[in-house]
GUGUDO-569742 format. One record per residue: residue in one letter; x, y, z of N, C-alpha, C, O in turn. Coordinates in pm, whole numbers, padded with zeros to 5 digits, always signed. Last residue first. Layout:
N
AXYZXYZXYZXYZ ...
***
This chain:
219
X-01050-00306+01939-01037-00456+02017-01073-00410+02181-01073-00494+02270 X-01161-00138+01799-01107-00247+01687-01103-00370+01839-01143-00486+01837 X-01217+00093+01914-01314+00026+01939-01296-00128+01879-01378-00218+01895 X-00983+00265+01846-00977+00211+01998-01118+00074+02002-01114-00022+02079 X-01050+00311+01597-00957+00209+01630-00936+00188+01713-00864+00090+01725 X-01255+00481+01652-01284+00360+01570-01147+00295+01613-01169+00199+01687 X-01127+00686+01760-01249+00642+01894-01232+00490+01806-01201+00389+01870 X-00943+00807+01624-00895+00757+01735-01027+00666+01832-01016+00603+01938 X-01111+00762+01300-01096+00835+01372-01028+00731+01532-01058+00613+01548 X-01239+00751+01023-01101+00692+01076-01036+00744+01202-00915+00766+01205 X-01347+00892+00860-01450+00827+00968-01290+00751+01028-01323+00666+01111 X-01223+01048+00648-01255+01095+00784-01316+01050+00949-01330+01101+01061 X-01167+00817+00490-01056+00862+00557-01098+00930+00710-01055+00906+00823 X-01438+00671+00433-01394+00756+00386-01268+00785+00515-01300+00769+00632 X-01611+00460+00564-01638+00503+00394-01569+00594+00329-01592+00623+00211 X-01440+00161+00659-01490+00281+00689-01556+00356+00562-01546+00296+00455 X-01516-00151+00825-01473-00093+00684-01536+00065+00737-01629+00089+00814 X-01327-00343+01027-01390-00244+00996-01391-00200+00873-01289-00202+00805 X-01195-00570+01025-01248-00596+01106-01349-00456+01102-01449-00460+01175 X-01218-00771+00680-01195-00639+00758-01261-00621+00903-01379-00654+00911 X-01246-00993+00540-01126-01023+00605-01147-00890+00748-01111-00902+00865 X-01432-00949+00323-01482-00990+00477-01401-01021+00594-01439-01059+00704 X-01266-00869+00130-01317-00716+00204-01400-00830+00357-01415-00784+00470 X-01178-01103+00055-01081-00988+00081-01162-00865+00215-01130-00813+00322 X-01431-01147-00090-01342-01243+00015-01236-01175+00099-01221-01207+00216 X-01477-00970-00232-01569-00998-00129-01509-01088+00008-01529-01095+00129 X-01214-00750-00361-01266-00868-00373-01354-00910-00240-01300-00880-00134 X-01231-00374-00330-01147-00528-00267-01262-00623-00291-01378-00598-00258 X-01214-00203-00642-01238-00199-00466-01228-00359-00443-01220-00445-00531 X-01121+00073-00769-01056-00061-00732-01142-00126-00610-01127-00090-00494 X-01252+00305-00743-01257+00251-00856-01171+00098-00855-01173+00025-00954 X-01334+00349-00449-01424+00349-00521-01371+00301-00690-01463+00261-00762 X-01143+00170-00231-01151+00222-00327-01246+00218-00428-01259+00116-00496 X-01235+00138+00113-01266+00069+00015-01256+00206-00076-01312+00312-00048 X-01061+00101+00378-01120+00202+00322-01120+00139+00197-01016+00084+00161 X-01058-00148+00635-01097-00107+00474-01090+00009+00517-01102+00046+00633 X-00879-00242+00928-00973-00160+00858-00957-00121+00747-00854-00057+00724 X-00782-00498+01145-00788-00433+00984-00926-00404+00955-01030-00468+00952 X-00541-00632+01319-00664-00575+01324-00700-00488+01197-00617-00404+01163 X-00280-00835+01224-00353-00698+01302-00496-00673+01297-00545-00761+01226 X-00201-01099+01121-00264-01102+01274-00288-00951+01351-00305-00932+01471 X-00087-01120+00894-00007-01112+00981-00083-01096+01118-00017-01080+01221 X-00314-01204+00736-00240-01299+00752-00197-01270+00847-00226-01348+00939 X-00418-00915+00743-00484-01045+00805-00443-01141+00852-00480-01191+00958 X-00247-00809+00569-00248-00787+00733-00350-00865+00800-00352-00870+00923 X-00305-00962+00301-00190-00915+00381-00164-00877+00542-00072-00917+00613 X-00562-00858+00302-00520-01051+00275-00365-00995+00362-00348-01003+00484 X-00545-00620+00246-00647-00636+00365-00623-00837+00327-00715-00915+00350 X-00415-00628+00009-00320-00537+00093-00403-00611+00217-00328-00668+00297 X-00558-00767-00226-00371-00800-00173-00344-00762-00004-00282-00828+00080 X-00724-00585-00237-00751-00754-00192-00620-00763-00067-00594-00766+00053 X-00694-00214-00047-00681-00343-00178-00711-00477-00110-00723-00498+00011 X-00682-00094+00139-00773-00039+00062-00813-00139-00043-00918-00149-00105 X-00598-00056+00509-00612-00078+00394-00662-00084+00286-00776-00077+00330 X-00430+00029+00787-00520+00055+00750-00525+00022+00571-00444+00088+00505 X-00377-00230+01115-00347-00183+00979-00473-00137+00878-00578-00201+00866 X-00325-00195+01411-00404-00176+01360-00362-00164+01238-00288-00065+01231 X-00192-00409+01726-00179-00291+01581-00312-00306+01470-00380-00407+01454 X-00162-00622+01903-00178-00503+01945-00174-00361+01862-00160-00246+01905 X-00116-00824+01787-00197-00834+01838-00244-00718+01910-00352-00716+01970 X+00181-00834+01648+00050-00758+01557-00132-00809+01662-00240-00822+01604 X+00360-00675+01916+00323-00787+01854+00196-00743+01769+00122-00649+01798 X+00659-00453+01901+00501-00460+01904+00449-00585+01865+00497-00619+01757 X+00863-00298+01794+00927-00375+01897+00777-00403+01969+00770-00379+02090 X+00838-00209+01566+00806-00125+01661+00807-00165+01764+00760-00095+01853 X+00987-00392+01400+01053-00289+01402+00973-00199+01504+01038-00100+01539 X+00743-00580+01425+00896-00595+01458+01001-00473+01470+01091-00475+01553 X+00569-00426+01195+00519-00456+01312+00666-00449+01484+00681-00375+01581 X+00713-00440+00966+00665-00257+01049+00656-00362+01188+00745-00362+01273 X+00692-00720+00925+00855-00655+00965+00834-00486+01010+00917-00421+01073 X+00454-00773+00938+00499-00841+01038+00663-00789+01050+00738-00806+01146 X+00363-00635+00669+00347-00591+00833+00435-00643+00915+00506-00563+00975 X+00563-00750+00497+00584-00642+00511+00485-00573+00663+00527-00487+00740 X+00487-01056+00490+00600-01020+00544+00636-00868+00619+00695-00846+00725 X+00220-01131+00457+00214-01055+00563+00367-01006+00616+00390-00947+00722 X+00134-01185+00092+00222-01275+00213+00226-01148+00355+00245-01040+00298 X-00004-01033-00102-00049-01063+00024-00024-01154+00083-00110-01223+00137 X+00300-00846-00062+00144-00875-00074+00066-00967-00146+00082-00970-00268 X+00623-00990-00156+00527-00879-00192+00351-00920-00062+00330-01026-00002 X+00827-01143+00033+00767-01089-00066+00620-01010-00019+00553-00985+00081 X+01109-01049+00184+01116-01147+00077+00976-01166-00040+00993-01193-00159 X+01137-00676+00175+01117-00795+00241+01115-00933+00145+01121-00913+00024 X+01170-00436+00048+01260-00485+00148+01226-00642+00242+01280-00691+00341 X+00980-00418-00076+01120-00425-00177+01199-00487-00057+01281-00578-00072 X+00788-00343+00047+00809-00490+00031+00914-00529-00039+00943-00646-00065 X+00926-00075+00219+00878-00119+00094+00852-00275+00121+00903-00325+00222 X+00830+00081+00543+00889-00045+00492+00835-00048+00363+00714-00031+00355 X+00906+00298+00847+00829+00273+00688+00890+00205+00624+01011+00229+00616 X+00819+00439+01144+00864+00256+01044+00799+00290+00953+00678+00312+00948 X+00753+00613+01269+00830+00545+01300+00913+00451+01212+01028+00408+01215 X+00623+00894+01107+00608+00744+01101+00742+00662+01154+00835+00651+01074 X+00632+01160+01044+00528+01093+01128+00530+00933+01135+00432+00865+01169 X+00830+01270+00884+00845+01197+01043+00741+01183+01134+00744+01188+01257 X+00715+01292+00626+00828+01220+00676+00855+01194+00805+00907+01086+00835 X+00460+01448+00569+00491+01356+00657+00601+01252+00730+00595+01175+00826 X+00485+01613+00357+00511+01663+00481+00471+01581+00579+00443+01635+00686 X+00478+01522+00098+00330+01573+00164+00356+01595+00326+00264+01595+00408 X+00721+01489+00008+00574+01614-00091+00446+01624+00035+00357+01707+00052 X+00806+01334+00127+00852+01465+00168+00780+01564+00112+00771+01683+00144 X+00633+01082+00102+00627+01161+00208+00708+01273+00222+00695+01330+00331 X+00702+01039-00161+00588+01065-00117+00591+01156+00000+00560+01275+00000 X+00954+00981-00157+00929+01144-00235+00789+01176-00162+00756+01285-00116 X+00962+00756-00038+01053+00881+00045+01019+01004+00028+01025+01101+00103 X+00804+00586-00175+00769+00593-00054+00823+00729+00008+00757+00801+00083 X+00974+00593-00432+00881+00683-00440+00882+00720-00287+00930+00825-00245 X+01191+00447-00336+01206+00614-00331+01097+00684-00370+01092+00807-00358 X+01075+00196-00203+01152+00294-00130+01146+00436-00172+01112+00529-00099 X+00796+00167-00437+00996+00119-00425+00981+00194-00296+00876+00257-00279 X+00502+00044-00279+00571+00067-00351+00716+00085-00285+00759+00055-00173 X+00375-00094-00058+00378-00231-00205+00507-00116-00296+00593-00170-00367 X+00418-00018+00281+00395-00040+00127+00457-00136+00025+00549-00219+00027 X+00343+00040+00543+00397-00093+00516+00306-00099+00346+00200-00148+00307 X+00475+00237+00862+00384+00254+00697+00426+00100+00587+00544+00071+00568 X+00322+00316+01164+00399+00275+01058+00355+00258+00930+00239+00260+00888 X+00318+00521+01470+00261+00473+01377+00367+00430+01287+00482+00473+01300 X+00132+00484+01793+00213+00502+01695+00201+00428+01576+00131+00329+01552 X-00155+00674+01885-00081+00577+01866+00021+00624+01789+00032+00733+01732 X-00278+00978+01934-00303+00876+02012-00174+00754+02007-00103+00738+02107 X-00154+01136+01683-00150+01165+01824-00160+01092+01981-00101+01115+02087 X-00150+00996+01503-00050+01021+01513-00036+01065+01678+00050+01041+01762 X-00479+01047+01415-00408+00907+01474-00266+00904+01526-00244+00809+01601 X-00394+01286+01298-00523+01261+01407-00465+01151+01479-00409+01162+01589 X-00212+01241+01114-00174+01312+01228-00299+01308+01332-00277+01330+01451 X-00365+01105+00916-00195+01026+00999-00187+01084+01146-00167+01026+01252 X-00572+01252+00897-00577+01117+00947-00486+01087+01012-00487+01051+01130 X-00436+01438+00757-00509+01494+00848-00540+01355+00926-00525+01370+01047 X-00353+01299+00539-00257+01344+00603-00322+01392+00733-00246+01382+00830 X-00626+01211+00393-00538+01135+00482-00393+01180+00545-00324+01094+00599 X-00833+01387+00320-00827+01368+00445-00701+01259+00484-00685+01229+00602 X-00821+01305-00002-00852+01419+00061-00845+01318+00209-00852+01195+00204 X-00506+01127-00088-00665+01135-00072-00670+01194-00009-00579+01202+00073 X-00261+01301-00340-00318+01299-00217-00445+01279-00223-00520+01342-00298 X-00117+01316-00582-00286+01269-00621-00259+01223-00441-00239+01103-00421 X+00152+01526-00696+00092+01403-00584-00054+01422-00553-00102+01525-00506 X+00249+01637-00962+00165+01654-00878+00108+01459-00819+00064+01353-00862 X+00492+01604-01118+00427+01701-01182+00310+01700-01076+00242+01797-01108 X+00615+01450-00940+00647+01534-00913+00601+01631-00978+00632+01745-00943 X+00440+01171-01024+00448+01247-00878+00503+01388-00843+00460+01447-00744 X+00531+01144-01251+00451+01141-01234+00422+01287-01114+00400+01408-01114 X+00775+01046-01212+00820+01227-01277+00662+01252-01270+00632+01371-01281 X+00794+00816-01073+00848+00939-01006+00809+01033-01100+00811+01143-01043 X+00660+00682-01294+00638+00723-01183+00625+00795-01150+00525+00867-01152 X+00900+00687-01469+00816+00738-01501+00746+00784-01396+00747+00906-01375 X+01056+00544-01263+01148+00679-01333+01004+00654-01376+00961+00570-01295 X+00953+00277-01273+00972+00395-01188+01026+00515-01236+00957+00593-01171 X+00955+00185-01520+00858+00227-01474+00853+00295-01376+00763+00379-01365 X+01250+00168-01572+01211+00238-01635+01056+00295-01543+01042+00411-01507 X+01324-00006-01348+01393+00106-01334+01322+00189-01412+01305+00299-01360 X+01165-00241-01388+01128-00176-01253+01204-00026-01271+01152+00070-01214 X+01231-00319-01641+01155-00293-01630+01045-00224-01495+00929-00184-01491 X+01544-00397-01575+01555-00303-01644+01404-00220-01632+01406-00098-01617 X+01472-00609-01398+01546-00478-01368+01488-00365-01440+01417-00273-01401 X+01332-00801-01595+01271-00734-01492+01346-00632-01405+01272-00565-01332 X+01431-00714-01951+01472-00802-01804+01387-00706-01683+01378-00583-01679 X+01170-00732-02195+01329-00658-02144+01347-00724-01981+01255-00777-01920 X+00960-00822-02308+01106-00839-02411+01223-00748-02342+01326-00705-02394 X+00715-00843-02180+00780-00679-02288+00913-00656-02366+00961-00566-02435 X+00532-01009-02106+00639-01038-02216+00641-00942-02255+00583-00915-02360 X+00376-01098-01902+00339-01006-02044+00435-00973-02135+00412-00908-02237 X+00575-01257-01827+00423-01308-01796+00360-01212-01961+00322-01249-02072 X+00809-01164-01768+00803-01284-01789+00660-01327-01838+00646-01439-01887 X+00776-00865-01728+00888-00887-01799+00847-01053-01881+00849-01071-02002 X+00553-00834-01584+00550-00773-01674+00633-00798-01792+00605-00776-01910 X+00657-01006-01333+00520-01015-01424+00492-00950-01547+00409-01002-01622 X+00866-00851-01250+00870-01005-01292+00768-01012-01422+00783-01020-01544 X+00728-00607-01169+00817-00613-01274+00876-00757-01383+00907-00772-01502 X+00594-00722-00963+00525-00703-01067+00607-00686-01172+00574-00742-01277 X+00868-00801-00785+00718-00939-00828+00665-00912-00979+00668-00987-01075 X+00993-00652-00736+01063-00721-00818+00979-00802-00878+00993-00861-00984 X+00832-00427-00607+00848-00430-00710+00899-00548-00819+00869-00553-00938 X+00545-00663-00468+00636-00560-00498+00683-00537-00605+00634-00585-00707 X+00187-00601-00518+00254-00699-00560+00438-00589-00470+00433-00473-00429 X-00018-00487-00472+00012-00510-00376+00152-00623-00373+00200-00693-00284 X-00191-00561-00816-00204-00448-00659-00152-00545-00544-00209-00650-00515 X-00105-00738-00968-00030-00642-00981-00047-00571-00826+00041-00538-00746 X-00393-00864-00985-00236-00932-00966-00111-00868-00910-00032-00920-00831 X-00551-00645-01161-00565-00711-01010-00437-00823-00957-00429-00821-00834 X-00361-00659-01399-00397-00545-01297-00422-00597-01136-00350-00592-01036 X-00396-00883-01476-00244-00827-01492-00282-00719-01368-00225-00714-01259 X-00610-01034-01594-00591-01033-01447-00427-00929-01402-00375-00927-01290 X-00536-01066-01852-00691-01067-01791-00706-00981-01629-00787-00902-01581 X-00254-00924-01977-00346-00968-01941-00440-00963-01867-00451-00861-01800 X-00200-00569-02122-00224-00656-01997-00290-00790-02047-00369-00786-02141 X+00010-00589-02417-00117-00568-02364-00104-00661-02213-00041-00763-02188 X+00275-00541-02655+00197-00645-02554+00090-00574-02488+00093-00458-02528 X+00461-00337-02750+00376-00443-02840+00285-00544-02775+00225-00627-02843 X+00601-00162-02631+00659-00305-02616+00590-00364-02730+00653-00438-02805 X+00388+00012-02561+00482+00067-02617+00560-00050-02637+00640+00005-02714 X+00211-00157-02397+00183-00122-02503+00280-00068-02597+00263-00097-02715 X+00397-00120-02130+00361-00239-02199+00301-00210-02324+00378-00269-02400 X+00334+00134-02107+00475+00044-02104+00463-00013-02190+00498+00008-02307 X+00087+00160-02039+00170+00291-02138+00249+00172-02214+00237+00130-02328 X+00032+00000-01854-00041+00006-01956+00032+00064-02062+00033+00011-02173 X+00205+00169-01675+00227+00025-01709+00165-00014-01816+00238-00073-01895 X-00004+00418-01650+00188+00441-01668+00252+00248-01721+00342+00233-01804 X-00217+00322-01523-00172+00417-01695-00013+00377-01721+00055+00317-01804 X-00186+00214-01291-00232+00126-01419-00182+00206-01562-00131+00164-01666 X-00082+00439-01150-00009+00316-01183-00015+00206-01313+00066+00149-01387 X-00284+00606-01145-00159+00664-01224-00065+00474-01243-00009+00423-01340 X-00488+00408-00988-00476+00499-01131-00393+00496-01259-00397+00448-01372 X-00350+00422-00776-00380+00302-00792-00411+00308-01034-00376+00251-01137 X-00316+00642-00647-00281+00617-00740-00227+00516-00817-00127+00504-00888 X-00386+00841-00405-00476+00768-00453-00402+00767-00655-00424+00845-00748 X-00255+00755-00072-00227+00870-00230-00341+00787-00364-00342+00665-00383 X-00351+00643+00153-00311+00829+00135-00237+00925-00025-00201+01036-00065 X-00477+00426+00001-00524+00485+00102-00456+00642+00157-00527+00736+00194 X-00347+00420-00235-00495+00385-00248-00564+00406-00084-00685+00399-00061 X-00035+00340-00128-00146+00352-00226-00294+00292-00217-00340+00179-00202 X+00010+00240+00176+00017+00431+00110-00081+00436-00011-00181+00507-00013 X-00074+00148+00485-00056+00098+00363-00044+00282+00306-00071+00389+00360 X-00016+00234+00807-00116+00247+00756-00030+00193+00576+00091+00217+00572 X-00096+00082+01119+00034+00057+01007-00044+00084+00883-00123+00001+00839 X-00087+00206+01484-00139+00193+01358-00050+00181+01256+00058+00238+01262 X-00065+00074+01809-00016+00105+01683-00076+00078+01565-00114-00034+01530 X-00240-00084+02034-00106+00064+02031-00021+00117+01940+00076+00188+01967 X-00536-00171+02108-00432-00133+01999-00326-00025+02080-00340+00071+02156 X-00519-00423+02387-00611-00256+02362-00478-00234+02207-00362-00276+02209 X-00678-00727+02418-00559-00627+02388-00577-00497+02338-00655-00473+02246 X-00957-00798+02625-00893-00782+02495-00777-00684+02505-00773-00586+02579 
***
């Protein structure tokens, strides 16, 4: 078997836990509009990008404003989110850099670019990561595998030799597709559809069990 040589770790819901703050802040939105989620708006939403969910919000839940306009506002909330305090999961900066040591590493998120940037300069990881990719930057969102398979490419690495770490349906459907090796951390208030979560080649219970021995043992 192909030994891993790179980890691609996802951001929400596995090093910032604000899977949360997301639902409030859209919920907010949209209510302030006169509309309400639909059934499924939420679970739809995780792992979506931006232009996708903003789509969805604009066309689907009908807030009566153009999906620009509705990615610019919700971010700008966001962001001011984050900067009154970043909802870090306990142990995952201590993770990046555990793992940081053995392999290399990349980051292949659902959110914009500039949170992704604020994120990591609030939590002093900005150059632990070779490759960090929005799905903003790719043609689409989760759980199409564009956004690994372009970290992946950019580490000049085939996904037969990477490890992606994940928390959502979307996100562990996503690196499946693209052919890495995939470990859950399952969110205790979101947690991945059955079909989703049997995709995992590991599930761990917590950030700390994430250790250089478990992803050497992935293949």
């Amino acid at each position: 078997m192909t030994a891993i040589e790179a980890v691609v770790f996802d951001l929400d819901g596995v090093l910032i836990d604000t899977e949360g703050v997301w639902e409030e802040v859209r919920r907010a939105y949209v209510a302030e509009a006169g509309r309400a989620f639909l059934p499924d708006s939420q679970t739809r939403m995780m792992g979506m990008s931006t232009p996708e969910w903003s789509r969805h919000l604009s066309e689907d839940v009908g807030v009566g404003r153009a999906p620009e306009v509705v990615a610019a506002e919700v971010l700008e909330r966001m962001a001011g989110r984050y900067r009154e305090a970043l909802p870090l999961i306990p142990g995952g900066v201590e993770a990046v850099h555990r793992l940081g040591e053995r392999y290399r590493l990349a980051l292949a998120s659902s959110s914009a670019r500039v949170l992704i940037d604020q994120v990591l300069q609030t939590a002093g990881l900005t150059g632990a990561f070779e490759a960090t990719y929005s799905t903003e930057q790719v043609p689409r969102g989760k759980p199409a595998p564009d956004v690994y398979l372009t970290a992946v490419e950019a580490l000049g690495l085939t996904p037969a030799v990477c490890a992606a770490v994940e928390d959502s349906s979307n996100g562990l459907r996503a690196a499946a597709a693209a052919g890495l090796a995939v470990v859950c951390v399952p969110h205790g208030v979101y947690p991945p559809a059955p079909d989703a979560l049997a995709l995992a080649d590991l599930v761990v219970g917590g950030l700390d069990e994430l250790t250089v021995e478990a992803v050497a043992a992935l293949r």
